[in-house]
MARROSE-387337 format. One record per residue (C-alpha): residue number from 1; residue in three letters; x, y, z. Coordinates in Angstrom, 1 decimal. Layout:
(rotor NUM ala (X Y Z))
...
# end
This chain:
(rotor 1 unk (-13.6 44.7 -48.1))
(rotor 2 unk (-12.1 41.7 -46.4))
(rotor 3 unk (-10.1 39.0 -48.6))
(rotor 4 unk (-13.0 36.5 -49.0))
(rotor 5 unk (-15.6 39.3 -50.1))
(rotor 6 unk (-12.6 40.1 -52.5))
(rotor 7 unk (-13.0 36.7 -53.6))
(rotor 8 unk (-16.6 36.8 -54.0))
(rotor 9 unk (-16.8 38.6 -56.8))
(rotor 10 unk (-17.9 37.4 -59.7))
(rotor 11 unk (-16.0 37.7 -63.1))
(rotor 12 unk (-14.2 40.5 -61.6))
(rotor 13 unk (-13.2 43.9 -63.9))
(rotor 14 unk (-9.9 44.3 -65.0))
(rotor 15 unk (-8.3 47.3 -63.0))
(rotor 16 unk (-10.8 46.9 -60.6))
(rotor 17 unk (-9.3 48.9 -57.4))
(rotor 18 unk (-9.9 47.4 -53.8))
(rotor 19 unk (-8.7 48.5 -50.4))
(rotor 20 unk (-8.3 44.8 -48.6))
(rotor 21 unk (-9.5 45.1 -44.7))
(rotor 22 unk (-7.6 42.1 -44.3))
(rotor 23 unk (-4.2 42.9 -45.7))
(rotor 24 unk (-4.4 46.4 -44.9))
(rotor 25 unk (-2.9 47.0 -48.8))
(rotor 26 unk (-4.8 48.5 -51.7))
(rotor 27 unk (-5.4 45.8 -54.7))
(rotor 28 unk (-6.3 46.0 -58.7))
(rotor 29 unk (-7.8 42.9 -60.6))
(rotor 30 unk (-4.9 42.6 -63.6))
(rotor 31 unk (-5.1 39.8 -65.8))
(rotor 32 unk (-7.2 37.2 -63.7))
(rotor 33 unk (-5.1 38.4 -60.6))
(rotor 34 unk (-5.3 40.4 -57.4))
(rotor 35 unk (-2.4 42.5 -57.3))
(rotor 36 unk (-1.4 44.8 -54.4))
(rotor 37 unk (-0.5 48.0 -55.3))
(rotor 38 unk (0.3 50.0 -51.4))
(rotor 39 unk (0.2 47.8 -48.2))
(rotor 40 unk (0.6 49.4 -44.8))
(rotor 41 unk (4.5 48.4 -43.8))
(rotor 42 unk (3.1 48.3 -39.9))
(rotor 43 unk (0.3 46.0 -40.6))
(rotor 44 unk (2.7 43.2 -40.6))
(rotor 45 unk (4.6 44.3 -38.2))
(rotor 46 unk (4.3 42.2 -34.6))
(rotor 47 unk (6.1 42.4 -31.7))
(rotor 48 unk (6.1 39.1 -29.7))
(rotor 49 unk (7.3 38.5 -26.1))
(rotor 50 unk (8.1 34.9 -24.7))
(rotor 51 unk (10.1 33.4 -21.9))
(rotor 52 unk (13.0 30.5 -21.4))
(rotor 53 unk (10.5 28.9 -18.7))
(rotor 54 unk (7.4 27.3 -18.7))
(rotor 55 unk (7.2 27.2 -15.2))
(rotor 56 unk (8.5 30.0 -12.8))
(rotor 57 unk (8.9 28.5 -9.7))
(rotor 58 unk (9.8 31.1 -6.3))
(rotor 59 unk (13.5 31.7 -6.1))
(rotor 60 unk (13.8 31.4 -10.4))
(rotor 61 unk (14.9 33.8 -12.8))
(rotor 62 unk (13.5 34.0 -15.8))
(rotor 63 unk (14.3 35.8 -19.5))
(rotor 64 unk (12.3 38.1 -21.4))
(rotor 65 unk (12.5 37.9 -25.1))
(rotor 66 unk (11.1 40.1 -27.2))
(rotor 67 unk (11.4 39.8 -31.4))
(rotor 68 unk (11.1 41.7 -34.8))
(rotor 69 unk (11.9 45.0 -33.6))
(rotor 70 unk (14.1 47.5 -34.6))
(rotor 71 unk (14.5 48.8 -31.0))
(rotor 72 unk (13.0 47.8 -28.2))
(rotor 73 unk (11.8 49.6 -24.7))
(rotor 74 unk (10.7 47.6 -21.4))
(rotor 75 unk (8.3 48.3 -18.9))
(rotor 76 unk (11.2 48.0 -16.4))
(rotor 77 unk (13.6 50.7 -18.3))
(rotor 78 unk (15.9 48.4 -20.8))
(rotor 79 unk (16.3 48.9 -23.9))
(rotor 80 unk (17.7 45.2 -25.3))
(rotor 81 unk (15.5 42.8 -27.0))
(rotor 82 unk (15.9 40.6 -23.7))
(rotor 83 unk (16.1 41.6 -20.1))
(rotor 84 unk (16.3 39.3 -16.9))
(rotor 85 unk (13.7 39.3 -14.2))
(rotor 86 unk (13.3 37.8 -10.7))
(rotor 87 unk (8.8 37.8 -11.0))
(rotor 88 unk (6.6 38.6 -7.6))
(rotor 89 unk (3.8 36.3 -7.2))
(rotor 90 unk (2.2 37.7 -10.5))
(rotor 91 unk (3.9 40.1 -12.6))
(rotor 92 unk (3.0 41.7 -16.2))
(rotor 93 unk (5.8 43.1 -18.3))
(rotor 94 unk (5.1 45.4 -21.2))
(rotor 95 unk (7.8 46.1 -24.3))
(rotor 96 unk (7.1 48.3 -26.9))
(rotor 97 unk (9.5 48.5 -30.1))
(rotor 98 unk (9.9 50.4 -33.1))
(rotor 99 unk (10.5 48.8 -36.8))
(rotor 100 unk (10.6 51.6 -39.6))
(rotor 101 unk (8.7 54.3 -37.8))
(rotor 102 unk (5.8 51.4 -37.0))
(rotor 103 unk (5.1 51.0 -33.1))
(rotor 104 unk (3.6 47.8 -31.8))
(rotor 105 unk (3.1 46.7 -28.2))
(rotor 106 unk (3.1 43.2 -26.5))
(rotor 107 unk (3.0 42.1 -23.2))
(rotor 108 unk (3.2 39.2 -20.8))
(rotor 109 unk (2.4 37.6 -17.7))
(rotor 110 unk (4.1 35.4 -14.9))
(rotor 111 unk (2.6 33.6 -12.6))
(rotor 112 unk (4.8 32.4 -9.9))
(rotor 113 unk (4.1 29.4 -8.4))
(rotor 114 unk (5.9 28.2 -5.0))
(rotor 115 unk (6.7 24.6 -2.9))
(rotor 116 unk (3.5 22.6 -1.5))
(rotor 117 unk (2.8 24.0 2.0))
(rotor 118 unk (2.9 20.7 4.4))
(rotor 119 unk (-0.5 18.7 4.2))
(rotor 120 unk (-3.2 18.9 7.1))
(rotor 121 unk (-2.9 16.0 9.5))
(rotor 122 unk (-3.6 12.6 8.1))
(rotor 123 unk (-6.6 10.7 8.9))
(rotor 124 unk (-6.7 7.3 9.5))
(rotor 125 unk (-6.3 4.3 11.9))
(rotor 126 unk (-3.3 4.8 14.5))
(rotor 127 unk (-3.7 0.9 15.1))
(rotor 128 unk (-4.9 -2.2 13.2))
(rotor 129 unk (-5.8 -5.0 14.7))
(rotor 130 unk (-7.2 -8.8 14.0))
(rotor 131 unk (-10.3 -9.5 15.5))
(rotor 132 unk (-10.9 -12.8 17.6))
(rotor 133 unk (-14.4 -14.3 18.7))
(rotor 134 unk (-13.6 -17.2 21.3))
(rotor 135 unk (-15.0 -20.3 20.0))
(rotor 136 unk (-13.6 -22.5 23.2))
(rotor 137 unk (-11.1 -22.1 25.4))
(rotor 138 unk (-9.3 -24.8 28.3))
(rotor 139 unk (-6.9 -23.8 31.0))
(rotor 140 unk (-6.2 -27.5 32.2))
(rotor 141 unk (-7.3 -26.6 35.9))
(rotor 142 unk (-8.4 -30.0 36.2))
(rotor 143 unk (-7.8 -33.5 34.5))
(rotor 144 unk (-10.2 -33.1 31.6))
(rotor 145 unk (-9.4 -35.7 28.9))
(rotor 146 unk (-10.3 -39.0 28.2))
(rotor 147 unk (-8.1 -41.9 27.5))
(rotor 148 unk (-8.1 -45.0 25.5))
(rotor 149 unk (-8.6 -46.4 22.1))
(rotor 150 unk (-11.3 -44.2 21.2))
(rotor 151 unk (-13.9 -41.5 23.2))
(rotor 152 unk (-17.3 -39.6 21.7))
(rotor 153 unk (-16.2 -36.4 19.3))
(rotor 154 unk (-17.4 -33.9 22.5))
(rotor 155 unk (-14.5 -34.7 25.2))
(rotor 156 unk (-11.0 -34.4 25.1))
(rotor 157 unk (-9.3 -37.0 23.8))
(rotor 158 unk (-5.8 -38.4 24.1))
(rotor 159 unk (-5.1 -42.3 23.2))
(rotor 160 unk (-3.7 -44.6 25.5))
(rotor 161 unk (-1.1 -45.9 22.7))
(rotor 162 unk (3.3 -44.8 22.4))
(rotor 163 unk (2.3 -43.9 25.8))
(rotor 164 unk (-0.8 -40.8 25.8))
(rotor 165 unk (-0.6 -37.1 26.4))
(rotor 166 unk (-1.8 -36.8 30.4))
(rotor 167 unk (-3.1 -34.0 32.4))
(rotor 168 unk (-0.3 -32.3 34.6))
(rotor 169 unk (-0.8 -30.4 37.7))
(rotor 170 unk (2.4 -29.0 38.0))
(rotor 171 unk (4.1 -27.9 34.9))
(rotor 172 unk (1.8 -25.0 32.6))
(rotor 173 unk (1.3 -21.7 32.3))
(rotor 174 unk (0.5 -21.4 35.4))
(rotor 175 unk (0.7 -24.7 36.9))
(rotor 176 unk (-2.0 -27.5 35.2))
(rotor 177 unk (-1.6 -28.4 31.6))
(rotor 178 unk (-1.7 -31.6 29.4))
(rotor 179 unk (1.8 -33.2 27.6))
(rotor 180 unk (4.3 -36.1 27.9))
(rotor 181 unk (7.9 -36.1 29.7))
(rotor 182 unk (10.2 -38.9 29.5))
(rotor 183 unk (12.8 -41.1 28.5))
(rotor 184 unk (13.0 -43.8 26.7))
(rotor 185 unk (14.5 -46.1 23.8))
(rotor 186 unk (11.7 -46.0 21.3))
(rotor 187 unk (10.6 -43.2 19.1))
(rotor 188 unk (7.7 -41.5 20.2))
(rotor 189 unk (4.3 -39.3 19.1))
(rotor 190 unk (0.6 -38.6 19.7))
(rotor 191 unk (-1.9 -36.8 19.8))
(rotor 192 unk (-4.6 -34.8 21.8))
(rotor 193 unk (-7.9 -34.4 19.7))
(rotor 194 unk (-10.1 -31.4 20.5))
(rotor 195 unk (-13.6 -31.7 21.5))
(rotor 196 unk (-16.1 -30.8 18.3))
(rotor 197 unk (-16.7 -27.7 17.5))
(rotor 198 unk (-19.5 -25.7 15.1))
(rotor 199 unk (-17.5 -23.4 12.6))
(rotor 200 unk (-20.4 -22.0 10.5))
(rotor 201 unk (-19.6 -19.3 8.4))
(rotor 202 unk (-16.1 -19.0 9.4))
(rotor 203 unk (-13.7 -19.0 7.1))
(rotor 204 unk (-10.2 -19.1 9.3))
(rotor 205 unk (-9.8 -20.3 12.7))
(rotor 206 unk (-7.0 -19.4 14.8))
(rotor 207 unk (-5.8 -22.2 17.5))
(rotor 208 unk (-3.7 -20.8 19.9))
(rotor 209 unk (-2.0 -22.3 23.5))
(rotor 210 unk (1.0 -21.7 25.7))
(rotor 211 unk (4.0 -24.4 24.9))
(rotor 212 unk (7.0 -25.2 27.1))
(rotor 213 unk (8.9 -28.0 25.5))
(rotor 214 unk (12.5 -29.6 25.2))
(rotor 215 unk (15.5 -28.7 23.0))
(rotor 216 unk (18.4 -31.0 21.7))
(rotor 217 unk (21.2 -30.2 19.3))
(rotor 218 unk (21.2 -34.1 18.0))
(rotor 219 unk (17.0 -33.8 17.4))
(rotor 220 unk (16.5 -31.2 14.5))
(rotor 221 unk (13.5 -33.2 13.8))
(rotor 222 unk (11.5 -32.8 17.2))
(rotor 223 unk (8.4 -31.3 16.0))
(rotor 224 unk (4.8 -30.9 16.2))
(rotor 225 unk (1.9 -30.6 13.5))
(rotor 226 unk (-1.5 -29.7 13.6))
(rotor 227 unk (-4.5 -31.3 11.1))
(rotor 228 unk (-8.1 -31.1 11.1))
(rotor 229 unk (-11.0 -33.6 10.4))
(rotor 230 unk (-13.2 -32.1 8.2))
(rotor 231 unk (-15.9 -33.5 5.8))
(rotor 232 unk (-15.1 -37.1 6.8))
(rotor 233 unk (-11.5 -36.5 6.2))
(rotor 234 unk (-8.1 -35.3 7.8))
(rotor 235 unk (-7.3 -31.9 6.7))
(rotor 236 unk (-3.6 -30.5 6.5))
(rotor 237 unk (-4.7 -26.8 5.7))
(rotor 238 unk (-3.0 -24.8 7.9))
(rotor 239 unk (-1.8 -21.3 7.0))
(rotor 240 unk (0.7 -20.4 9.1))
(rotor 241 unk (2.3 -21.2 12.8))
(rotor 242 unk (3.5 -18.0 14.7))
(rotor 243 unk (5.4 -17.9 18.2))
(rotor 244 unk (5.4 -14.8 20.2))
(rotor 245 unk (4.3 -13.4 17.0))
(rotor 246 unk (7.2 -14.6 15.1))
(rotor 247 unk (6.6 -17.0 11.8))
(rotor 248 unk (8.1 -20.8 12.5))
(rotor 249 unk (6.1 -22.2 9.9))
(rotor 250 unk (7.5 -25.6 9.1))
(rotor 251 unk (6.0 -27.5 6.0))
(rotor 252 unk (6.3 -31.3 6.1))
(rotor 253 unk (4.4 -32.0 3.2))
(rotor 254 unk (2.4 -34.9 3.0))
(rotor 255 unk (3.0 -34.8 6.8))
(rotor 256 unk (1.5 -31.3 7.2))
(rotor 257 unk (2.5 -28.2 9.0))
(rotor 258 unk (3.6 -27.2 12.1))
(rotor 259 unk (6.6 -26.0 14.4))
(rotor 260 unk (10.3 -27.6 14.7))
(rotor 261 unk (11.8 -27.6 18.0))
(rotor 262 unk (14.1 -25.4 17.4))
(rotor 263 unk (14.7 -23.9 20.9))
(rotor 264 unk (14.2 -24.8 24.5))
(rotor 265 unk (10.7 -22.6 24.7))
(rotor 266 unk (9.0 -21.8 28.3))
(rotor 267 unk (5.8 -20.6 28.1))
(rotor 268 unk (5.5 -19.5 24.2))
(rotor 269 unk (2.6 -18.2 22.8))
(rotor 270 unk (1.7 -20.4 19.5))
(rotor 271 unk (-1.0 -19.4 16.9))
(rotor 272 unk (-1.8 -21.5 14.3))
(rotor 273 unk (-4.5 -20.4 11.7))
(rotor 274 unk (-6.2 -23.0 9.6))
(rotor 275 unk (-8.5 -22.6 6.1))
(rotor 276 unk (-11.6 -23.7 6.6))
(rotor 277 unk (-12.9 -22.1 3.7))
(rotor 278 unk (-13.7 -24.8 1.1))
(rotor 279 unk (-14.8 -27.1 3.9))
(rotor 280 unk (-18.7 -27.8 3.1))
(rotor 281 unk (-19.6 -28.9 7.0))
(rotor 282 unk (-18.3 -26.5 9.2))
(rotor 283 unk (-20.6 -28.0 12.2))
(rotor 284 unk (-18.7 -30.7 14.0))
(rotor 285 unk (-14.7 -29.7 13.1))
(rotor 286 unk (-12.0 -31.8 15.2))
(rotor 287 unk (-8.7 -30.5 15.4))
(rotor 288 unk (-5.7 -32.3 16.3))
(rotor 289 unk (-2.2 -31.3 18.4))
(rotor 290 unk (0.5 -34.0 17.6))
(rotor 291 unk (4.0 -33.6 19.2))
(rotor 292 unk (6.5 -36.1 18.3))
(rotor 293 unk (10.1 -37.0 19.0))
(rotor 294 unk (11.9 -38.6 16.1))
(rotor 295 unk (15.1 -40.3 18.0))
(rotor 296 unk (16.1 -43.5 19.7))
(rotor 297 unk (17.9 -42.8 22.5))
(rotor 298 unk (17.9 -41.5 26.2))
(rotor 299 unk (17.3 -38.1 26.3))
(rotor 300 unk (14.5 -37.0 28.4))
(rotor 301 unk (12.2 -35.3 25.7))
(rotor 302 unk (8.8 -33.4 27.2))
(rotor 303 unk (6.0 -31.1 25.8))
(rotor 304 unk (3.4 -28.9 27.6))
(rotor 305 unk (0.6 -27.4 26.0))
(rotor 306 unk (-1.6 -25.1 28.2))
(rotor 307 unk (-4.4 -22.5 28.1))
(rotor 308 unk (-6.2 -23.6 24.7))
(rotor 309 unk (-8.4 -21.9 22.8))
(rotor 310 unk (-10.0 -21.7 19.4))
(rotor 311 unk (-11.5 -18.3 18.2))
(rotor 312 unk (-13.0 -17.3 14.7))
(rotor 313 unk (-10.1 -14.7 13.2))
(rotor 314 unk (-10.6 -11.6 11.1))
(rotor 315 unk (-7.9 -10.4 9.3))
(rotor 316 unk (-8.7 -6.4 9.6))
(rotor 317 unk (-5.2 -4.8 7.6))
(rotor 318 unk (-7.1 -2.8 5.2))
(rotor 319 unk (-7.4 1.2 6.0))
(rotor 320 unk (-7.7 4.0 4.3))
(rotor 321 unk (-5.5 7.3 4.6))
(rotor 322 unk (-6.4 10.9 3.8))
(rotor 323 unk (-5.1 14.5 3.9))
(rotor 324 unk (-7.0 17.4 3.0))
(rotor 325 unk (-6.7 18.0 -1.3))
(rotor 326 unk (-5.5 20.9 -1.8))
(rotor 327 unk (-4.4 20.6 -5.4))
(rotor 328 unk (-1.0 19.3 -5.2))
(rotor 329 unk (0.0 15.8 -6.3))
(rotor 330 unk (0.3 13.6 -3.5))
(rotor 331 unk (3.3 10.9 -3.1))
(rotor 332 unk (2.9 8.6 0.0))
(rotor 333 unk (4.7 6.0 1.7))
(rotor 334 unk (3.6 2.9 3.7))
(rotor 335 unk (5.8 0.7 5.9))
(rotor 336 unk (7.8 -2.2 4.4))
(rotor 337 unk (5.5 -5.2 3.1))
(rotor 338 unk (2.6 -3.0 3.0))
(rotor 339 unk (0.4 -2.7 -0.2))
(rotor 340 unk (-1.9 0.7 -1.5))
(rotor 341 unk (-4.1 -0.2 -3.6))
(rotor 342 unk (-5.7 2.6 -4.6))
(rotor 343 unk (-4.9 6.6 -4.7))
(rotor 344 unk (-1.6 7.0 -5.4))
(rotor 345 unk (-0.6 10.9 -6.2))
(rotor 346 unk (-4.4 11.2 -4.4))
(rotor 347 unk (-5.1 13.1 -1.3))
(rotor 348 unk (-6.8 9.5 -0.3))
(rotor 349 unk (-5.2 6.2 -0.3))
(rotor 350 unk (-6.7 2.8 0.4))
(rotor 351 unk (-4.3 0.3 1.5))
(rotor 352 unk (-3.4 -3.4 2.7))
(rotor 353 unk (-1.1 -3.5 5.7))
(rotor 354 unk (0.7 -6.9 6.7))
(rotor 355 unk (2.1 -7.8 10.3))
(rotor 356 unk (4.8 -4.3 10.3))
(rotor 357 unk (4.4 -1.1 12.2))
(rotor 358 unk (5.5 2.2 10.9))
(rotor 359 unk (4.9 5.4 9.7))
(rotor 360 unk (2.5 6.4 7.0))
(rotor 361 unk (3.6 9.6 5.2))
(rotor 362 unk (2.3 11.9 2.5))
(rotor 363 unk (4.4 15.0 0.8))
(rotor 364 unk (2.8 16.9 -1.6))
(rotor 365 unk (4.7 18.5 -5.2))
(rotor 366 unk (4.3 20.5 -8.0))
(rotor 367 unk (6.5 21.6 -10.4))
(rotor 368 unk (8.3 23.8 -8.1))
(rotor 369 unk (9.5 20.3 -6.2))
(rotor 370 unk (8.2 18.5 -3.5))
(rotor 371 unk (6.9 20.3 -0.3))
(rotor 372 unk (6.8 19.7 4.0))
(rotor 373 unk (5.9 15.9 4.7))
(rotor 374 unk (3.3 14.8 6.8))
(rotor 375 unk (3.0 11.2 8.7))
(rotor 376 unk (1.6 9.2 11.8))
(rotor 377 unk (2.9 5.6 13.4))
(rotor 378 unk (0.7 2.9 13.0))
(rotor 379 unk (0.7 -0.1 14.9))
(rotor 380 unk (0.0 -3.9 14.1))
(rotor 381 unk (-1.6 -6.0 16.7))
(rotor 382 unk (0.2 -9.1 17.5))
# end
């Protein structure tokens, strides 16, 4: 009988004689105990076999240890309690040994595992780019503003006052634009107001024109800004001012944002992007170019603004990346700036790209290190 039938017995006899299944050992009741009396010497005898590595990667060596023998005899021909091996892809090695003339047997088996082979292609967008829907555009191939001390919210308007911004048919981008040259011994600014235009359901509006203006050493402050008049109220909500693509964002404050002129600038491409978001009327929007020259003195300071146009913008810099899973970890890499949001150590990573290009790349690891690398260049629209 097995130990807990033993131990079933009720008021048990004394000398009762037992052969225990469990311990393998012959047993007499004496005296309120279970006493053994002849046990089998190779029922507790067990050979184990282990090894010094929990993972056996290709390439590794691993050691065979086998334990609580008297002598010992491999699979493979040694006779030591340990031997060193160098596993296939899946090996089983056997070791008998010998304790007292008992004979137990163990085994083991090694899997071997090897590098990540290189990921399939990646899938995803080669190029990212922001939309634009046109709202209104103006080349300036004719005189179209209005001068004076006021004009309706539909035309172009540019006031008479500090002398106005006029309609040039020379200088532009090509030739007809709208700004101010001259010298003079008064400081000097204005403005050219957009006609009104219906922004519903936008939420940021990219202005954008062609600018050729002056540079001087002795007038760091030479500037121009750009406002909005919004729910019965000017507006200084602008995001950011890029030229040729390149951020010259210059925050005045109170005063607003816009661009210092920093350069002598030919034919530069501005965008400026405003919030509109939290404005409640979006129907009748104005908004407002002002160039100014801070200095008294001679210099012959000029602006031209040409080819004008207001579009809705869409910022589209999310994407999402994949390889085939094939049950490796996955580690990827994005250009500088750029955020992943999701899917890290995935085979499928969604992520927020800002205004760099560059590679996207994946390599896949195990335990046994990391494996080939995939990647693809993706570009950023201007």
């Amino acid at each position: 009988m097995t130990t807990t039938q033993r131990d079933a017995i009720s008021s048990p006899a004394q000398s009762l004689l037992i052969f225990n299944t469990t311990t393998t050992c012959f047993e007499t009741f004496v005296n309120g105990q279970w006493k053994p009396l002849w046990c089998d010497p190779c029922s507790i005898f067990n050979i184990t076999v282990s090894t010094n590595l929990d993972t056996i990667c290709e390439g590794d060596s691993a050691i065979l240890s086998a334990s609580s023998a008297n002598s010992y005899l491999w699979s493979t021909g040694d006779t030591n309690n340990f031997i060193l091996v160098s596993p296939s892809a899946t090996s089983i090695y056997y070791v008998s040994g010998t304790n007292n003339g008992c004979i137990d047997e163990d085994s083991i088996q090694i899997y071997v595992n090897t590098l990540p082979s290189q990921p399939s292609n990646i899938n995803g967008p080669t190029v990212l780019c922001n939309s634009y829907s046109i709202i209104s555009t103006e080349e300036f191939n004719s005189d179209v503003l209005v001068h004076g001390t006021s004009a309706p919210t539909t035309v172009w308007f540019a006031p008479s006052y500090n002398t106005p911004i006029s309609y040039n048919s020379i200088n532009g981008c090509p030739p007809g634009s709208i700004g101010y040259s001259g010298s003079w011994n008064n400081y000097w600014g204005n403005f050219v107001r957009l006609p009104e235009l219906n922004c519903n359901s936008l939420d940021t509006i990219s202005l954008s024109f062609d600018v050729s203006h002056s540079y001087f050493d002795t007038h760091p402050n030479d500037w121009c800004r750009f406002y909005m008049w919004a729910d019965n109220a000017y507006k200084h909500n602008v995001i950011s001012v890029k030229i040729d693509n390149v951020d010259h964002t210059y925050d005045a404050g109170v005063n607003g944002k816009g661009f210092k002129f920093s350069e002598e600038r030919s034919c530069a491409h501005v965008e400026v992007l405003f919030d509109i978001s939290n404005i409640v009327n979006k129907s009748n929007i104005l908004f407002y170019i002002e160039p100014s020259c801070g200095y008294n003195d001679s210099k012959t300071f000029y602006v031209w603004f040409d080819n004008i146009s207001v579009s809705s913008y869409t910022v589209n810099n999310n994407a999402v990346y994949s390889v085939t899973d094939e049950g490796f970890i996955y580690n990827w890499s994005v250009p500088t700036g750029w955020i992943i949001n999701s899917g890290q150590n995935t085979n499928v990573i969604n992520v927020t790209a800002n205004n760099n290009s560059g590679f996207v790349t994946v390599t896949p690891y195990n335990d046994c290190g990391d494996g080939p690398s995939s990647n693809i260049y993706v570009e950023i629209c201007p």
